[in-house]
N, C-alpha and C positions, 0 to 999 in steps of 0.2 A: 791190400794197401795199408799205411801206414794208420791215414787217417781213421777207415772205418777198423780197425785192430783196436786204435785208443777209444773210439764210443763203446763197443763191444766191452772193455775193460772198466769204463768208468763208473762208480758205486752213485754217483749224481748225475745226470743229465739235465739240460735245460731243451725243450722241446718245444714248437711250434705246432700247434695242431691247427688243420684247415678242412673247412668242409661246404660243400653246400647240398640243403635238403632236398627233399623231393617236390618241395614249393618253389624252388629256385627261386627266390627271393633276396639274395645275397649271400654274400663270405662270410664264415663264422671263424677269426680267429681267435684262438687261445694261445698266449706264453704261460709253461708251467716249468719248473721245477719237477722231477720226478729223481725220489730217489727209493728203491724196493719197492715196495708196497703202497707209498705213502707219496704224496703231491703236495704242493704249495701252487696256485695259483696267481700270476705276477701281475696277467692282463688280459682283458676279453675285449671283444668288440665287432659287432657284425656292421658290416658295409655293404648296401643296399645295391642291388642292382639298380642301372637307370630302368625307365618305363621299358627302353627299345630295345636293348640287352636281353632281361628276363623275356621279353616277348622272342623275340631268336631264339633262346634256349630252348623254349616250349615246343617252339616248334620246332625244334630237334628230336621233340619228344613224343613227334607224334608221327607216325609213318608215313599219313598222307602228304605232311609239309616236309620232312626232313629230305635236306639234298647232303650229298657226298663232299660236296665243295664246300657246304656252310661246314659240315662237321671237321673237316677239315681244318678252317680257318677257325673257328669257336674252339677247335681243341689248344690251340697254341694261342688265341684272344684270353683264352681266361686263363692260361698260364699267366700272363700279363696280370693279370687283374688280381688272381690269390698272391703275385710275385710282388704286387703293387699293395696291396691290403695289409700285406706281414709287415714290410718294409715302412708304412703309415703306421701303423699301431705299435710299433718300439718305439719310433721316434718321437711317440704322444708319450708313452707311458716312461720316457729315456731310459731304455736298454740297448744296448748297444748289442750290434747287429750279431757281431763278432761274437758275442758271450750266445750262442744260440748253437746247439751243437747239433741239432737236429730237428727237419721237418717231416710230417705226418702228413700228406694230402690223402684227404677221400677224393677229390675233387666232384664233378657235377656227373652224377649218372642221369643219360638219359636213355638208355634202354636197360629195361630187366628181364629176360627171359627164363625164370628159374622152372618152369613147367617144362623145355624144352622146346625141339622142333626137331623131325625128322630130317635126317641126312644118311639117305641109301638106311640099310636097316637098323640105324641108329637113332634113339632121340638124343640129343646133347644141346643142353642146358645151355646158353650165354646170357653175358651184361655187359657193357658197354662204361665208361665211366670216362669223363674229359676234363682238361686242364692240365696240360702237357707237363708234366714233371720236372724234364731237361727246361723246359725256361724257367721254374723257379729255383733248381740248381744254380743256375748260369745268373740268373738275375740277383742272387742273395750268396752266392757264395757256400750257399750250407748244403752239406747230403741231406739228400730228400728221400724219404719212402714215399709209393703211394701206389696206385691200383691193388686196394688191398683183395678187393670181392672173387676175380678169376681164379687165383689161388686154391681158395674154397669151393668153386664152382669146379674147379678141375676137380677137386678131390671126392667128387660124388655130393655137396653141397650143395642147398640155394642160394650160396654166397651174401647170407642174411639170416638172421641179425647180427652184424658183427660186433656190435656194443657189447656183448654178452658176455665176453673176456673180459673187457677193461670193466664193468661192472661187479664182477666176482673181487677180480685182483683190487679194488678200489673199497667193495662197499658190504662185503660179504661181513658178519653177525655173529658171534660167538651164541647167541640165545636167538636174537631174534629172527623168527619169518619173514625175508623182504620181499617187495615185486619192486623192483627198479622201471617205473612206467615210462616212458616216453612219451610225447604228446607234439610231435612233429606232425606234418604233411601226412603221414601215415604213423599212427600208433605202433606202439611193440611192449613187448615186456621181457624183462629177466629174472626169473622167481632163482632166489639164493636160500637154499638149505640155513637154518641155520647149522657152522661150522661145516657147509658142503664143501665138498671138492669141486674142481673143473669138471670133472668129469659128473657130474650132478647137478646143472646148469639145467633150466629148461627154461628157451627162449623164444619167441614166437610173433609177426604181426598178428596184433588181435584185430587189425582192420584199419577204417581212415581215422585220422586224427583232426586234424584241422582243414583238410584238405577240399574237403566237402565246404566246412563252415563257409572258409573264406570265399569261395567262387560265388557261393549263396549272397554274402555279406556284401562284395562287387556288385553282383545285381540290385540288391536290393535298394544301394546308396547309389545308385548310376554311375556307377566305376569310380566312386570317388575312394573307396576303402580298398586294402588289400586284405582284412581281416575282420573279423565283428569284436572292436577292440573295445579289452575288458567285460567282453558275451551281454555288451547292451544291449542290441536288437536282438539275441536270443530270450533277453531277462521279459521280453516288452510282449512274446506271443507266449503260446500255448502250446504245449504237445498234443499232435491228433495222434491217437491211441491206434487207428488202424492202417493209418501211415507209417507210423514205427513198424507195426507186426509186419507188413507188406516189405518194408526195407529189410527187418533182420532176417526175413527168408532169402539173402542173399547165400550163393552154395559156398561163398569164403567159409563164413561165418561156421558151417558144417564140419569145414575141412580139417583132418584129425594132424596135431605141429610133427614134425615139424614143418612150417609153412612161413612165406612171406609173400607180400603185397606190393602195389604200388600204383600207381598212374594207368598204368594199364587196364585197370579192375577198377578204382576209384579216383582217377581224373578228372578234368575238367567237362570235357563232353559228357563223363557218366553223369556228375553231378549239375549241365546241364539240365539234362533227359529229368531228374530228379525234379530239379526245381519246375520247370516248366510246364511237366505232367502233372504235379499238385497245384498251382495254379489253373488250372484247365477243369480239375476238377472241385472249384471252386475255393482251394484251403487259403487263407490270408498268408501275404507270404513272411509275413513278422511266425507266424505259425510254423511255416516250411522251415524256416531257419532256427525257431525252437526246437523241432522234431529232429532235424538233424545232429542239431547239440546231444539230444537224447540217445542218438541212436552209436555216436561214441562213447558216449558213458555207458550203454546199455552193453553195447558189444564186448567192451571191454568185461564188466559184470559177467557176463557170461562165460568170457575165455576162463575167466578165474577160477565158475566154480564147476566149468566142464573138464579146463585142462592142466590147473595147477595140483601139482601128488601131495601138496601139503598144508596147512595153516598160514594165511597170511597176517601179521604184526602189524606191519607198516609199508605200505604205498608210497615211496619216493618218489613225486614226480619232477619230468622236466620235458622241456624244448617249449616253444610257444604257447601250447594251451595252457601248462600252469599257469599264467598271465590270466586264463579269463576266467573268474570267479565263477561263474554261470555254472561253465564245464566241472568249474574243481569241485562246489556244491551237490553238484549231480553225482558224481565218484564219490565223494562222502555219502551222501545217502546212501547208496547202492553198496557199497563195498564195508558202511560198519559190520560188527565193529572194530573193524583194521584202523588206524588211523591216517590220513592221508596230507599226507606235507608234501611243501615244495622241494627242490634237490638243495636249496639256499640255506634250511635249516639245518644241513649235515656237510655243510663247510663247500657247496660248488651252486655256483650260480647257474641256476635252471635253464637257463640260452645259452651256457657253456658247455653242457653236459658232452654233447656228442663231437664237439670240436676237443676236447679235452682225451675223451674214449681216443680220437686217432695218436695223440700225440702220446697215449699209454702203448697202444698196438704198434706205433714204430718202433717205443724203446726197444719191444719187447722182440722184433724183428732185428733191428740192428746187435740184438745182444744173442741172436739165431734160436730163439726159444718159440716155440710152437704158441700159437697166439688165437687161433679159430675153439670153437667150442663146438666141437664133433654133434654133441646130445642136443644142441638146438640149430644147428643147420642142415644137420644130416650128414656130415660128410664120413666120407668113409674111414678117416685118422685125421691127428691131426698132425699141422701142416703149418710148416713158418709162411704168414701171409706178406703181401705187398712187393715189388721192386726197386730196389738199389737204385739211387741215380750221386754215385759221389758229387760233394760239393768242391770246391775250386778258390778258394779264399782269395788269392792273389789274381785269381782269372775272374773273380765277377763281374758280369757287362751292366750297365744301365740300363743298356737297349733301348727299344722305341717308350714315352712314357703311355702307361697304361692308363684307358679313361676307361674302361667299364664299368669300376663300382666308383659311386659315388663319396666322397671325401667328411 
């Protein structure tokens, strides 16, 4: 087609990048400029799932509650919703719709199976990832990539971490050691050589991120929190020392990268079981939710100095936990003396980062250049990720209006 020939051709792009975490917590869009190497930033904004939304999603995400029928109708609702999100945050930020030449959906995974499951003498690995693509085509007009993760997973992958590309291509160091941290729903990292190659990537979840905190932080407030925002009630307890050691004998924590995580392993239910058992055996729970804080920053500490091949410089973080001092304190102690900044002090706003990461991996897809990082997913080569969906400029529908996320 005409049109994807001219993106494939153009030395600029303007990209939409869209994602939601393993928190399900809302849309992360980014409008950026991309041109080679280098980005400009136009506009961010995450839109909040309603209360009744995110709780559906969840329980999509969990075997015992998910049906066939919700997943069905949730895959094409939150098409609506990221279709509705993009379409709101130009028109705040006045870009025009039309100046947008390209979207990047992750959209919302609720299954990861990257350990596999037997089939007849096979294991084979799947993931699941929702927010129908063809409706934000249809609904905005613009070519969409998106299901980046199967690609990878076909190719001998855990279809994770995929950040790991757009990390290098973005933030890689002539001198210095980086770990590009993430602090999302589950933690990850990307250690960049200085002056590495792609092919010298090593990327990995080093375990949960915030994912634990927040279910704690719910309980703790009587559902009135979704987070322990700014790690106040982590600031107000104490680490129990033989809590923590108890937690990091988790077999993740063991396990040699490449590797990734998710809801599965550190969920809600696990970090129920968490909370409820330290209570019972009498810990305050201002304490249980210190310990936990600890036990991301500790895990993380230890992926570093078990599985990074080289010196680390400087810790760029981002996603949500940069936000909570508590946490970023805790990685400062532990990790000098690296020094450990937000992803804001090297030109990308730290809630941006991974909405930004997709709309580097479409460019990179729509211009047919191999875009996974073989050395930290595992996969067996690499492999142009995501799927085509042409946009329709003159054929966009308004369709039904979308109420998922909140405005």
């Amino acid at each position: 087609m005409k049109e994807l020939a001219r993106l494939a051709r153009a030395a600029t792009l303007r990209v939409a990048g869209l994602m939601s975490g393993t928190s399900a917590d809302g849309v992360d869009v980014a409008i950026l400029d991309i041109c080679r190497g280098d980005f400009r930033l136009l506009a961010f904004e995450t839109f909040p799932y309603p209360p009744s939304l995110r709780s559906a999603v969840l329980d999509l995400c969990r075997p015992e509650t998910a049906r066939v029928d919700d997943i069905c109708h949730l895959n094409f609702a939150l098409g609506e919703v990221f279709a509705s999100a993009l379409i709101r945050l130009a028109g705040r930020a006045g870009i025009a719709l039309e100046s947008i030449d390209l979207i990047g959906s992750h959209g919302q995974t609720i299954h990861h199976m990257p350990r596999g499951r037997r089939f007849g003498r096979r294991s084979i690995r799947s993931t699941l990832q929702i927010a129908e693509p063809s409706v934000l085509a249809e609904r905005t007009g613009i070519t969409t990539v998106a299901d980046f993760r199967p690609r990878d997973v076909a190719a001998g992958g855990l279809g994770a971490p995929l950040v790991a590309y757009a990390d290098w291509r973005l933030f890689s160091h002539g001198k210095l050691g980086r770990a590009m941290q993430n602090l999302g729903g589950i933690a990850n990292v990307t250690y960049l050589r200085p002056k590495g190659t792609c092919e010298q990537i090593v990327a990995f979840d080093t375990g949960p991120g915030n994912m634990i905190l927040d279910r704690m932080a719910h309980h703790i407030s009587g559902g009135k929190w979704r987070c322990d925002r700014d790690g106040r009630l982590a600031r107000q307890g104490e680490v129990s020392a033989p809590l923590l050691a108890e937690w990091l004998g988790h077999a993740y924590f063991r396990r040699r990268p490449p590797k990734t995580t998710g809801r599965e392993e550190f969920g809600e239910p696990v970090a129920d079981r968490m909370y409820h058992r330290a209570l019972k055996r009498g810990i305050d729970r201002l304490d249980v939710l210190a310990t936990a804080t600890a036990l991301t920053a500790e895990s993380i500490a230890r992926a570093y100095r078990r599985w990074l091949p080289g010196p680390v410089d400087e810790v760029i973080v981002s996603g949500g936990g940069a936000r909570n001092p508590t946490l970023m304190g805790q990685l400062e102690d532990r990790l000098a003396p690296a020094s450990v900044i937000a992803s804001d002090a090297v030109g990308l706003d730290a809630d941006a980062k991974e909405a930004v990461a997709f709309a580097v991996l479409a460019a990179e897809t729509i211009r047919g250049r191999c875009n996974n990082a073989p050395a930290a997913t595992g996969a067996r080569r690499a492999v142009v990720l995501g799927k085509i969906v042409p946009g329709g400029r003159r054929h966009a529908s308004a369709g039904p209006r979308a109420t998922g996320a909140e405005s």
